[in-house]
C-alpha positions in Angstrom: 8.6 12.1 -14.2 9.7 13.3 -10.2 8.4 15.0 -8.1 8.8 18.6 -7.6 6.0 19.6 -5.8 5.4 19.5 -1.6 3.3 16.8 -0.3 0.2 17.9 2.3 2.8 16.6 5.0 5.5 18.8 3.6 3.1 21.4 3.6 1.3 21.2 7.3 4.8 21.0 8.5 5.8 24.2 6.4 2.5 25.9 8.6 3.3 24.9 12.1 7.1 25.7 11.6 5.9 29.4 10.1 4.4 29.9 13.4 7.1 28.7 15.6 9.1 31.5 13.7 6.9 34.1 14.3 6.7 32.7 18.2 3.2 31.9 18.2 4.3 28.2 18.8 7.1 27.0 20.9 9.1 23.9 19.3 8.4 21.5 22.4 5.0 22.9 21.4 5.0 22.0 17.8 5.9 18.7 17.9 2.4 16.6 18.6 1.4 19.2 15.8 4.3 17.9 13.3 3.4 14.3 14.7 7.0 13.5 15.4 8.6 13.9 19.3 12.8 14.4 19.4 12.7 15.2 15.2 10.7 18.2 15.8 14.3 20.1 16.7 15.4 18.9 13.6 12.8 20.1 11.2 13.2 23.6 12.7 16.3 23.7 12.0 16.1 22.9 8.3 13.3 24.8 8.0 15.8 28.0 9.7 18.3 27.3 7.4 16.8 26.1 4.3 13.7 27.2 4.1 10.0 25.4 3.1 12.1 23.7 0.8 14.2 22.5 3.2 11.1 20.4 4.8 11.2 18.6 1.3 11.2 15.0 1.2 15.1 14.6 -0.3 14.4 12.0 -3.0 11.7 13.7 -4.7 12.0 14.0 -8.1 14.5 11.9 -8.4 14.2 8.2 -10.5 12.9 5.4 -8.1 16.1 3.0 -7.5 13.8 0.0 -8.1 12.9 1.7 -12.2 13.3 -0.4 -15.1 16.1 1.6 -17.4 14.4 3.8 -20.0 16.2 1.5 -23.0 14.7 -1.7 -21.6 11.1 0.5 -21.1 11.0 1.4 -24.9 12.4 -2.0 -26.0 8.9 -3.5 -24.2 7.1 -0.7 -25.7 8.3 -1.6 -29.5 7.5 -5.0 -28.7 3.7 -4.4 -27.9 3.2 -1.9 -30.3 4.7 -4.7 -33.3 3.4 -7.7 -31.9 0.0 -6.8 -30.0 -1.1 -3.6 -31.6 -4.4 -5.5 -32.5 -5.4 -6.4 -29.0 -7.6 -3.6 -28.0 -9.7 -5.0 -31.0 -9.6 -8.8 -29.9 -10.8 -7.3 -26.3 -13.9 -5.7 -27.8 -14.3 -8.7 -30.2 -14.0 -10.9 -26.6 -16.5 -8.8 -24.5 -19.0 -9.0 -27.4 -19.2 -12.8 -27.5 -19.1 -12.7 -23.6 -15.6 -13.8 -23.2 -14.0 -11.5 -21.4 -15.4 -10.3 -17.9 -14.7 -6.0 -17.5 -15.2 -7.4 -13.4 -12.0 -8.3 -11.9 -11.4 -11.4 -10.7 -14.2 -13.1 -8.4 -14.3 -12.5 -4.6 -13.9 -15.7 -2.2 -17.2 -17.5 -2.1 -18.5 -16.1 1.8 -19.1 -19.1 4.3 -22.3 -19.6 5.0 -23.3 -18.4 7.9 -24.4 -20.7 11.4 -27.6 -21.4 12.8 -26.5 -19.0 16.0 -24.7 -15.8 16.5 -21.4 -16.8 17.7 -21.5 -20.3 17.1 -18.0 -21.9 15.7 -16.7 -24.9 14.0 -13.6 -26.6 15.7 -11.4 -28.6 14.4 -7.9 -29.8 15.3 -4.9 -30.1 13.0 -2.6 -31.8 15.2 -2.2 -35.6 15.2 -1.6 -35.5 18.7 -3.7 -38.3 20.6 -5.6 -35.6 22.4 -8.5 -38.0 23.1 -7.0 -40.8 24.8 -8.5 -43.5 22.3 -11.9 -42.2 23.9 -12.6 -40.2 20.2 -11.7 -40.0 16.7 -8.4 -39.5 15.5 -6.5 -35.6 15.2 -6.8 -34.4 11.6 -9.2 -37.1 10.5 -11.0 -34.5 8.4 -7.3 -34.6 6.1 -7.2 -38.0 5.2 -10.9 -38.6 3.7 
């Protein structure tokens, strides 16, 4: 279930610092490489003392903090096999009479689009008496 291999980053990193060891890079140098500025000192010293597996991100493969407990995971399991084991069937039996869409849920209808490139409708939300009495009501377009 974790993770126990490196990540491209992990791995990139691994490179650059390989050839700051064999001086073909300087650590000041590495840094925009390693796309970090004052951490670069850091990683070169894990990767001295540890290693490529030093540069290893420290939670990997271990559980995420924010996992359901295994007991509750099979518990939900049980449930669907017992009480919904037949709804793979109802699906098919659903798409067949057109009730169920495989699409996922509809976009937002689009606006439709103005006369003129650029052109904008305004409209105020404010109640504000902008207009001096000279015009309509703010938010007018809210209380129809």
């Amino acid at each position: 279930m974790g993770r126990t291999e490196m990540s491209k980053k992990e791995l990139g990193r691994v490179e650059v610092l390989a050839r700051v060891k064999s001086k073909q890079l300087r650590v000041v140098d590495a840094a925009p490489l390693l796309r970090v500025s004052y951490r670069a000192k850091r990683l070169w010293k894990l990767y001295r003392e540890e290693g490529a597996a030093g540069l290893k991100h420290r939670s990997a493969g271990r559980p995420s903090n924010r996992a359901y407990e295994p007991k509750f995971r099979r518990k939900v399991l049980r449930l669907v096999r017992e009480k919904y084991s037949g709804a793979e069937t109802l699906r098919r039996w659903m798409l067949a009479e057109g009730l169920w869409s495989r699409e996922r849920k509809r976009r937002r209808q689009r606006r439709a689009r103005k006369e003129h490139f650029g052109e904008l409708v305004q409209m105020d939300g404010s109640f504000h008496a902008w207009l001096e009495e000279r015009g309509p009501e703010g938010c007018s377009f809210l209380t129809r």
